[in-house]
Structure formats: C-alpha cells, structure tokens
C-alpha positions as CSV (number, residue, x, y, z in Angstrom):
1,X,0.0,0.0,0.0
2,X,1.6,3.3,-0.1
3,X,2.5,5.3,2.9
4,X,0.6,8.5,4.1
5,X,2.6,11.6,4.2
6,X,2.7,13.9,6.6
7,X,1.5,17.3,4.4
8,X,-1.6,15.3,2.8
9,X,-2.8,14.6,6.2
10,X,-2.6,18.2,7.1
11,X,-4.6,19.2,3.8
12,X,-7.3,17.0,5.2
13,X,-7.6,18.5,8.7
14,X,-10.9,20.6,9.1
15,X,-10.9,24.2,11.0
16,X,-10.0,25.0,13.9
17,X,-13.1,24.3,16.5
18,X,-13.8,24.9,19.7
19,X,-14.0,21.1,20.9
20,X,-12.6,19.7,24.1
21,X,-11.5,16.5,24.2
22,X,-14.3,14.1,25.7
23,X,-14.0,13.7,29.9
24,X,-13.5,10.3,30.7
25,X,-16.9,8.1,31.0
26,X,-18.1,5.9,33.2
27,X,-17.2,3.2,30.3
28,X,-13.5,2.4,30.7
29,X,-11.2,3.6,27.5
30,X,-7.8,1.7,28.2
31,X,-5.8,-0.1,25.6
32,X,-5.6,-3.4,25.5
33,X,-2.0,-5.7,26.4
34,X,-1.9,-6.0,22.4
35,X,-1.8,-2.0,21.5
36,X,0.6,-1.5,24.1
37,X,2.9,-4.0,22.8
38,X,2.1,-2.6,19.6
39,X,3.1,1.2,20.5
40,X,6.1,0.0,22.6
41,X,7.4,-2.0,20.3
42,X,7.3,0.7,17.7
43,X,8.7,3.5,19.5
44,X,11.6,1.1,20.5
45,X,12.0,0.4,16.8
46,X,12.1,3.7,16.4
47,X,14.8,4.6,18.7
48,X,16.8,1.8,17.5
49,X,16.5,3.2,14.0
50,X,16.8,6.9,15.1
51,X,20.2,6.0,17.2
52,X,22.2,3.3,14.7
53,X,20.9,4.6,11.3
54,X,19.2,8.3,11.0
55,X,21.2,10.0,14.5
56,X,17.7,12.0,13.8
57,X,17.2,14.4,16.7
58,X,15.7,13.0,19.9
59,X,11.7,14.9,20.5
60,X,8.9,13.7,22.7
61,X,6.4,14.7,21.1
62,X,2.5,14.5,22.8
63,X,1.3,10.9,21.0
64,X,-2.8,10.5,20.1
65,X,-3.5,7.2,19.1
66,X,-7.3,5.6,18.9
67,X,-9.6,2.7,17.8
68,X,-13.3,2.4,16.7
69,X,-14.3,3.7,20.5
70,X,-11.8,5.2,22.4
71,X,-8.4,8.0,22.0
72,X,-5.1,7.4,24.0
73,X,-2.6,10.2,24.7
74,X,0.5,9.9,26.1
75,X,4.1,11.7,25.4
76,X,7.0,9.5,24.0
77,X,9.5,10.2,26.7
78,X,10.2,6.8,28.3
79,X,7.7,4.5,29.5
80,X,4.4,6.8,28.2
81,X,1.7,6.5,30.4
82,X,-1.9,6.7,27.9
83,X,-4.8,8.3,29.6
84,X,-8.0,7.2,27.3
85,X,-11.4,8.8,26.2
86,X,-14.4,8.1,24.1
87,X,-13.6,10.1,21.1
88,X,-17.1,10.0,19.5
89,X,-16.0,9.7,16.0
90,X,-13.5,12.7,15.6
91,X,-10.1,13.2,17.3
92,X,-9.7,16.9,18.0
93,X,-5.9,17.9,17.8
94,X,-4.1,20.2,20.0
95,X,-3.4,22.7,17.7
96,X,-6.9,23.3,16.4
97,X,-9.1,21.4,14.1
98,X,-10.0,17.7,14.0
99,X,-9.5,14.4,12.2
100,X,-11.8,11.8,11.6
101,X,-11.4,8.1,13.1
102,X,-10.7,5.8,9.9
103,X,-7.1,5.0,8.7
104,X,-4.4,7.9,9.1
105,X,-1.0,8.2,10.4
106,X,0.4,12.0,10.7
107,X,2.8,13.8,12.5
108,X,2.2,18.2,12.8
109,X,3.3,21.1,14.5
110,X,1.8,21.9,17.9
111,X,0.1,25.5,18.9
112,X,2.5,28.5,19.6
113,X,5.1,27.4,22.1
114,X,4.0,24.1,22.0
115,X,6.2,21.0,20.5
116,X,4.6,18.4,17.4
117,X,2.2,16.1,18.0
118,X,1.9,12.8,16.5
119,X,-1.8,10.7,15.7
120,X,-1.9,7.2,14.0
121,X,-5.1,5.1,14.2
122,X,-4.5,1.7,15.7
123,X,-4.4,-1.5,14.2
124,X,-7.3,-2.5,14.9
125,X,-8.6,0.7,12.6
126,X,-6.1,-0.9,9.9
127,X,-7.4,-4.0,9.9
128,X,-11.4,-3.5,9.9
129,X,-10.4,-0.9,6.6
130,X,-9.0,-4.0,4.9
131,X,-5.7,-2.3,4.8
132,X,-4.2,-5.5,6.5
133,X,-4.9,-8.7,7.4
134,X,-2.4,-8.9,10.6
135,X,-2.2,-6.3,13.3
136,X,2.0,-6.9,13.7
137,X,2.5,-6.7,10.1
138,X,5.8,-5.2,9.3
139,X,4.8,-2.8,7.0
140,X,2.0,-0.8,9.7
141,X,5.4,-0.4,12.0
142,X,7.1,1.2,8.4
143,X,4.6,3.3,8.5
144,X,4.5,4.6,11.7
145,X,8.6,4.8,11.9
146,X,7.8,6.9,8.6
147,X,5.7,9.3,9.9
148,X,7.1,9.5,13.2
149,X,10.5,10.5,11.6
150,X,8.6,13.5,10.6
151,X,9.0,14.9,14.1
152,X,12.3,15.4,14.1
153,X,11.9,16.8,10.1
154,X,9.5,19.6,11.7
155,X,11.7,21.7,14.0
156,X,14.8,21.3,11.3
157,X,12.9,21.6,8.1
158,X,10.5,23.5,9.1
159,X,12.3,27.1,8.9
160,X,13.3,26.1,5.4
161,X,9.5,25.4,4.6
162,X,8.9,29.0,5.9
163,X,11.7,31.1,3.8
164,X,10.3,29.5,1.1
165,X,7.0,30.5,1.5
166,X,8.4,34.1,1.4
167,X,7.4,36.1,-2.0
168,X,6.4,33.1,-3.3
169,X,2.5,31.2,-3.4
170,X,2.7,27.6,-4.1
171,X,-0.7,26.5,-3.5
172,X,-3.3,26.3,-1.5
173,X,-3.1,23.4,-0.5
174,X,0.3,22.4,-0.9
175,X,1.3,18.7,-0.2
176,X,4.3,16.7,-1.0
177,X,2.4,15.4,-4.5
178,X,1.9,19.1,-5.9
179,X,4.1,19.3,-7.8
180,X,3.7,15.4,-9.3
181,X,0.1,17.0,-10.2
182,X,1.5,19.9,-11.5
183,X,3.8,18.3,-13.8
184,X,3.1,14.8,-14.2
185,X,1.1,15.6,-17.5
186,X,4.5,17.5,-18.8
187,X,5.5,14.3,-20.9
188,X,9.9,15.6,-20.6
189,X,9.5,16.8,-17.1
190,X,7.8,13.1,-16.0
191,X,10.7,11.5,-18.1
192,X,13.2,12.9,-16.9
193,X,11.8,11.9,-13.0
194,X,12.0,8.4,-14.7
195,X,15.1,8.5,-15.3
196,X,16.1,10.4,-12.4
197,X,14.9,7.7,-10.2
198,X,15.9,5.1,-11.7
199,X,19.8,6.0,-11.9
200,X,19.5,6.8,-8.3
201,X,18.3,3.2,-8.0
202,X,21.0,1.5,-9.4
203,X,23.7,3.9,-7.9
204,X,22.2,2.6,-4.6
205,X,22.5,-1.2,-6.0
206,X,26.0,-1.0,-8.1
207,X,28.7,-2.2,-6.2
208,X,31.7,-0.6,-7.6
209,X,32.3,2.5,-5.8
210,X,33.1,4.4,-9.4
211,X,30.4,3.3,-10.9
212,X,28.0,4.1,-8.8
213,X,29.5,7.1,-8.1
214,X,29.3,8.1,-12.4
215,X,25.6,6.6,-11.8
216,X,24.8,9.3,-8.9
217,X,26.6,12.4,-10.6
218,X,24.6,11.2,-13.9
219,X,21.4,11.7,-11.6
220,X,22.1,14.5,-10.1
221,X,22.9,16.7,-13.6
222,X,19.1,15.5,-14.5
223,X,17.6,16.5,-11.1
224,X,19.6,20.1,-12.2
225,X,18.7,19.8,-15.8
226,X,15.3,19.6,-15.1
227,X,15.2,22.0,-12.1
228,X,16.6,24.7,-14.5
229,X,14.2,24.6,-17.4
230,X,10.9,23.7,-15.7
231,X,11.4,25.9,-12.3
232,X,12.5,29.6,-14.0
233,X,10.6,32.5,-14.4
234,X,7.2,32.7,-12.2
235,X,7.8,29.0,-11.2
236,X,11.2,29.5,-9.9
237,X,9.7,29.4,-6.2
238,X,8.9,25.3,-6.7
239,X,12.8,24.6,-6.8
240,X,13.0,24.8,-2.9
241,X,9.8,22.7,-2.4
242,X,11.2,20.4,-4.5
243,X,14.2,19.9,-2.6
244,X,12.8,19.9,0.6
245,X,9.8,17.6,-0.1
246,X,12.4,15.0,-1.5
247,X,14.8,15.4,1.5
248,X,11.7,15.3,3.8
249,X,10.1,12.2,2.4
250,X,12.9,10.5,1.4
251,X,14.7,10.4,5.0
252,X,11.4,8.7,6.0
253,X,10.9,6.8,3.1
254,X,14.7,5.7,4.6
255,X,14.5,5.4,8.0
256,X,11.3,2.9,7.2
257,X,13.6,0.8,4.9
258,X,16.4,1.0,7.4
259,X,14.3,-0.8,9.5
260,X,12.8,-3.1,7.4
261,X,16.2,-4.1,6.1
262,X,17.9,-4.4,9.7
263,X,18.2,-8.2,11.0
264,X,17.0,-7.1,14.2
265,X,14.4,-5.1,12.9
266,X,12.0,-6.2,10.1
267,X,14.8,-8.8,8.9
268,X,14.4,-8.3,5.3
269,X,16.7,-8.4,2.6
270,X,17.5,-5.4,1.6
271,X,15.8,-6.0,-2.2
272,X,12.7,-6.8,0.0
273,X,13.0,-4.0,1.9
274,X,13.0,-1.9,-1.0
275,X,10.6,-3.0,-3.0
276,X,8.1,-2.9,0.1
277,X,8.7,0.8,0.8
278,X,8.1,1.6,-3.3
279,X,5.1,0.0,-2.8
280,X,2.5,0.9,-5.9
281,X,5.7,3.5,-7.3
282,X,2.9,5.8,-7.8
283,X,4.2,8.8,-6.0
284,X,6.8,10.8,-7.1
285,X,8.1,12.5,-4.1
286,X,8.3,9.1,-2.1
287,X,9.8,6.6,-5.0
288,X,12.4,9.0,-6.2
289,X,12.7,9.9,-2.5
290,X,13.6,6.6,-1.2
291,X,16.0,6.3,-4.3
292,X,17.7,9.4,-3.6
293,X,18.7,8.6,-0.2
294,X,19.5,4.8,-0.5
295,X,22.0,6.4,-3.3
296,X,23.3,8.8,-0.8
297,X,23.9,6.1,1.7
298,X,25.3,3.9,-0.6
299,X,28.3,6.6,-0.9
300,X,28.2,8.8,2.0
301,X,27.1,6.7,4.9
302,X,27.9,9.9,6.8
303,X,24.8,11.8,5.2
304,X,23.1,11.5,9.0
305,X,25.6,14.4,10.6
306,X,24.8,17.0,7.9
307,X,21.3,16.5,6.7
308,X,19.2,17.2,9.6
309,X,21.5,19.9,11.8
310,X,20.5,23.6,12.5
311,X,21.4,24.4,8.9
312,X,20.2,21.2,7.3
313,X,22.1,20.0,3.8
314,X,19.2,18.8,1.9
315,X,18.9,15.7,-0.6
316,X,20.5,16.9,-3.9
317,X,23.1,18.5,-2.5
318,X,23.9,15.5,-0.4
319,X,23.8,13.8,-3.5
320,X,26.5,16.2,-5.2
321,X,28.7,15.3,-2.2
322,X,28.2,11.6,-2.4
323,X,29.0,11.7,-6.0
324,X,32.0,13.2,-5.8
325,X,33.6,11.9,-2.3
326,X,32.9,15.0,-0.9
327,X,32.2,15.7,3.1
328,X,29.5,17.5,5.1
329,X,30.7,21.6,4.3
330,X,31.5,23.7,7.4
331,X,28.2,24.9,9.4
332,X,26.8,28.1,9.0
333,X,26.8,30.4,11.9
C-alpha cells in the first residue's frame, strides 16, 4: 500500500473548532495488552533506527492514538503512560481542528510554544479498513517509523519550509504530490523523473564505488537539468519545495527501509525492503525519494551528521557530495 505523508494529512484536517476533548466516561477507555505491545514496540524500533541509522534528533512529542471507540494520549519520553477517552468519532488535535477516526497516520506542529504532536489510528482501525490482514504486520510499523521520523523533520525543516514560502504562493493546498500533479502531464518533465529515479536506483544497487559514483553524478545533472528549465521565471519558487519535499520524504521513506532491512528489525533483505517501501511506485516524491537517499547512503554513509543539523544540507546536495567523495561543508553560523 503506499504510505501517508505527513503534508496530505494536514490538507485533510478541518478548521479549527472549539471542541474539548471528551472527559473520561463511566465506560473504561484503556488499551488493550496487544496495542501497548504494539506502541512499545514501535517506539523502541524507532529509537533503535533513530540511534544506529538516521542519528535523527531525539523529540517527545505528545502521541494520540485511537480505535473504533476510544483515543489514547501519552508523550513519547520513556515509559508513556496513555490516559483514554471516548472520542465520539473525531479526534480533536491540539493545535486546532480535527480528524476523523478511519485509517491515518500524521505527524504536525503543535500551537505557539507548543512541541509536534503525533496521531496514527491503531491496528485495529487498519485491519477492519481491509488495509491489513495482521495487526504486527511489518509494513504498519514502516509506516508509523515513517511518519514519526517526521517529528524530528518539523523543527529542522521547518524554517526552510517558511523562507520558502516568502514572495512566493505555491498553493493552496500544498502537499508533498503538488508538484507530481503539476507536472506529471508534462511528458519531458515526467521522463526525466523516470530517469532520475531510476539511476539513483542503481547507484544505490551497483557495487563498484566508481560506478556508482558516475551513476549518482549522472542523476544528479538530470535532477539540475530539469530544475533549470521547468522551475524559472514565475515558477522558480517550486525549486526549494522540490528539494525539501524529496529530503523530507525520502529520509522517511529511509528510515522505514532501514528498518525493514535491519536483521533485528523487520529482517528483510534489503531487495525486500525496498521493494516494500516503493510500494505501488505511484508517488513521485516518495519513489524518487527513497531512491535518492539509499543512493546517498550507498556513498556517504555519513549523510546522517549534515542532513538534519541547525542548517540542514538537503537531498541533492547530499547527492552532489556523495557523487563526488565529498564531506559534510562547514556549518553556517
């Protein structure tokens, strides 16, 4: 199936509304020993995967998770303790608005001075949508290390997001598969993502170091190439959304597959792995995404202590520097 993102969940949150969260009933809302497994074992996935792979930033963010009947919030710091309510068919966030209680999986900001929160349906929700047949499949814990890795992207990315809103509308509401339905019907911009993607693919796969090296730089003069002539003039604005979308869902699309790949994680091979987290190979932004960074890891395992610091080096640039030997460049003050 292919894995929610983070900015198409936000596009389908309604306004802001004046809703509490329900007070506890005389009807018991408390998770069951099987979602607490579930939830602890993913957020110790998660911190294996965040400490031996990504070094992503360590948050603790406020955690909403629900079934059919009841909504569980705890904070992931430690041991989280979940205080449940009925949710009455809508989970009202805590920064305004609400979602409904079918299959989702999001990570957002929080309200003014407050940190991200993070809401994922349980699998309980999964399985009655038909979306899987076992609770501990391997992929639901993808997903959720997915999404969850988009906490960390939120404080780090998130200033980038803002300067390039500045002078420049995108959309209205802009997600991370705009510009795929901007541009998919441009028959030499969707070639050239082709192409892109899948030289990034087998720079990720080739194992000579020149070779995939010549594969990577060959990628990244297309990603340029096509940058150039489609993103100039009025649409010049899109080149920083493309970069950062790719870097966003790429390192998630990554730290999934990291996971999925590890032998004390999901214990796939690697080909396995992969071919998992491409899933339908629909979307742009996650395909070329997951090939971008399993390229970048291929030749500059280092990518972790440069990519997500105060002044973050996103995904084509990492790819210049993995394609030539380079090394993180000195931090900005």
């Amino acid at each position: 199936m292919d894995f929610l993102t983070l900015v198409a969940a936000l596009s389908a949150i309604a306004p802001a509304q004046s809703v509490a969260p329900a007070a506890p009933s005389a009807t018991s809302c408390v998770m069951t020993p099987a979602e607490r497994d579930w939830i602890g074992g993913n957020l110790a996935a998660w911190d294996r995967v965040r400490t031996r792979f990504t070094r992503l930033p360590r948050r603790s963010p406020r955690i909403i998770l629900f079934n059919d009947r009841c909504r569980f919030d705890g904070v992931a710091n430690g041991a989280p303790v979940w205080r449940g309510y009925p949710h009455g068919g809508k989970i009202v966030l805590p920064a305004g608005g609400e979602v409904g209680t079918g299959v989702t999986s999001f990570a957002a900001p929080g309200g003014e001075g407050e940190p991200p929160f993070f809401v994922m349906a349980l699998p309980s929700v999964w399985v009655s949508a038909k979306a899987f047949a076992d609770p501990a499949d391997a992929e639901l814990r993808a997903i959720f290390l997915h999404e969850f890795s988009h906490v960390a992207h939120l404080s780090v990315l998130g200033p980038a997001f803002a300067r390039a809103e500045v002078g420049f509308k995108a959309a209205d509401n802009l997600t991370d598969d705009t510009i795929q339905e901007r541009w998919s019907k441009v028959p030499a911009y969707a070639r050239s993502i082709e192409k892109e993607r899948d030289l990034l693919f087998a720079a990720a796969s080739e194992p000579d170091d020149r070779r995939a090296r010549r594969l990577a730089a060959q990628a990244h003069r297309l990603m340029k190439i096509r940058q150039q002539r489609f993103f100039s003039g009025r649409n010049k604005g899109w080149k920083s959304y493309d970069d950062l979308f790719l870097t966003m869902e790429g390192i998630g699309q990554w730290t999934a597959f990291a996971w999925l790949a590890d032998p004390a994680g999901g214990g796939l091979s690697r080909e396995r792995a992969r071919d998992t987290m491409r899933g339908s190979r629909k979307w742009w932004s996650q395909d070329q995404g997951l090939a971008l960074f399993m390229a970048i890891d291929r030749l500059f395992p280092q990518w972790p202590d440069c990519a997500l610091r105060r002044d973050p080096v996103l995904g084509i640039d990492l790819l210049a520097i993995a394609a030539r030997g380079g090394t993180c460049p000195t931090r900005r003050s």
